[in-house]
N, C-alpha and C positions, 0 to 999 in steps of 0.2 A: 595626336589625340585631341588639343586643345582643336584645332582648326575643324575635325567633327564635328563636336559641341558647338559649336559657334553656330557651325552651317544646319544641326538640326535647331538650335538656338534660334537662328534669322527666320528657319522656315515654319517656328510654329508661330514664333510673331507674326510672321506676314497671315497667315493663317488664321490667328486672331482678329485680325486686322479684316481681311475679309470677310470672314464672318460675322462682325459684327455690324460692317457695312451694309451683307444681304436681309442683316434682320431690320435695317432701318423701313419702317412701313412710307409708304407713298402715295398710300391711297388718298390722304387728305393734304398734298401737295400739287397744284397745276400746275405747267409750264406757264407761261406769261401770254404767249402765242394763242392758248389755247381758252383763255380769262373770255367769259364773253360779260355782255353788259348787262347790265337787267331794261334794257330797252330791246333787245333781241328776243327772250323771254317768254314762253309763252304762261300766260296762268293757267289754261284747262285749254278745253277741245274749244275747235271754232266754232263760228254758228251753224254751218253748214253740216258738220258731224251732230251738234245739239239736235238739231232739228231731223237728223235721221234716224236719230236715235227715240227722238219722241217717236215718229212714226214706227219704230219696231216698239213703243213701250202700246202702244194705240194694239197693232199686231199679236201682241202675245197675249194682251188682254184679251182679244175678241177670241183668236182659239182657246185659251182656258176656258173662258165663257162659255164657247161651244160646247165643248169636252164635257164640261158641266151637264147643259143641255142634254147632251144624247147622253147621257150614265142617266140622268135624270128619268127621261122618256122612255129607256129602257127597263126599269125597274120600274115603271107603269105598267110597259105592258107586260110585264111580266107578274104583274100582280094582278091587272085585270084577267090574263090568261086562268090564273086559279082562284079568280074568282071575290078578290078582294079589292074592294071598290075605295075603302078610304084608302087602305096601302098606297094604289094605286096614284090619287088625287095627290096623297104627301111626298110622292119619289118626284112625280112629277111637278108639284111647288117646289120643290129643294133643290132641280133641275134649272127652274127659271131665276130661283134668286140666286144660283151661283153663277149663269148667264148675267142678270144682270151687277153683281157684284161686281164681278172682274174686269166685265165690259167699261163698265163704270170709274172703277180703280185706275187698269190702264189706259183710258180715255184722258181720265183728270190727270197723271203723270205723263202722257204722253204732249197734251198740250201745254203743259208747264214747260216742258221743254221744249218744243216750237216755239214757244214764247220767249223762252231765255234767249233761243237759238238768233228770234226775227228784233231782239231788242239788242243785240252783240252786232247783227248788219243797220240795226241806226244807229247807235253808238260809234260803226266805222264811219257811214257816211257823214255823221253832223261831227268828226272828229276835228284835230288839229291841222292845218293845210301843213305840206312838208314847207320847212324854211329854204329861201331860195339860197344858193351857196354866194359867197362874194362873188364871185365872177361873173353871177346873172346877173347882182345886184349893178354890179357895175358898169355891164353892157345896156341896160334899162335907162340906167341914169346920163342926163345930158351933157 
């Protein structure tokens, strides 16, 4: 009887034992292998995704623009059709400043980021040269 006990004894301890091992969280644990540097790193997207991105922000301006546009001249002519001529003039103003609004909007954020994009490719080029490793240095030297 005692040798029961014992054995359901051992096995809730081990039990315990594991479960309280599976509750230990790991998320905020790295292996050492797996550590990178903050020289590998990147901070944000490269210049080359900036700069693609400005040109879809260029892109979606000019279609909203559009879209603008023809709602705009549509509600012209749908207004000159019945005969109302200021209607007419004000659907079609409201058309053009939402053309140029957008156009505008996404033009000026689109070349901001062209710009961020083409000032990340000087910033590589006038960057740090790599340091040469002892081995070159040594082979160089006389």
């Amino acid at each position: 009887m005692k040798s029961t006990f014992r054995m359901i004894y051992f096995f809730v301890f081990t039990l315990t034992l594991g479960v309280y091992g599976w509750a230990q969280s790991s998320t905020d644990k790295e292996p050492a292998d797996s550590q990178k540097t903050t020289e590998h790193e990147k901070t944000g997207p490269g210049p080359a995704k900036e700069m693609g991105k400005g040109g879809e922000d260029i892109g979606k301006g000019v279609a909203k623009g559009t879209g603008d546009l023809v709602k705009g001249t549509a509600g012209g002519v749908g207004n000159l059709a019945r005969g109302n001529v200021s209607g007419a003039g004000t659907s079609f103003g409201k058309g053009v400043g939402g053309l140029g609004k957008n156009v505008t909007v996404g033009t000026g954020k689109g070349i901001g980021k062209i710009g961020k994009g083409m000032g990340g490719e000087f910033k590589k080029l006038g960057g740090k040269p790599k340091q040469k490793s002892k081995q070159d240095q040594e082979q160089t030297q006389p």
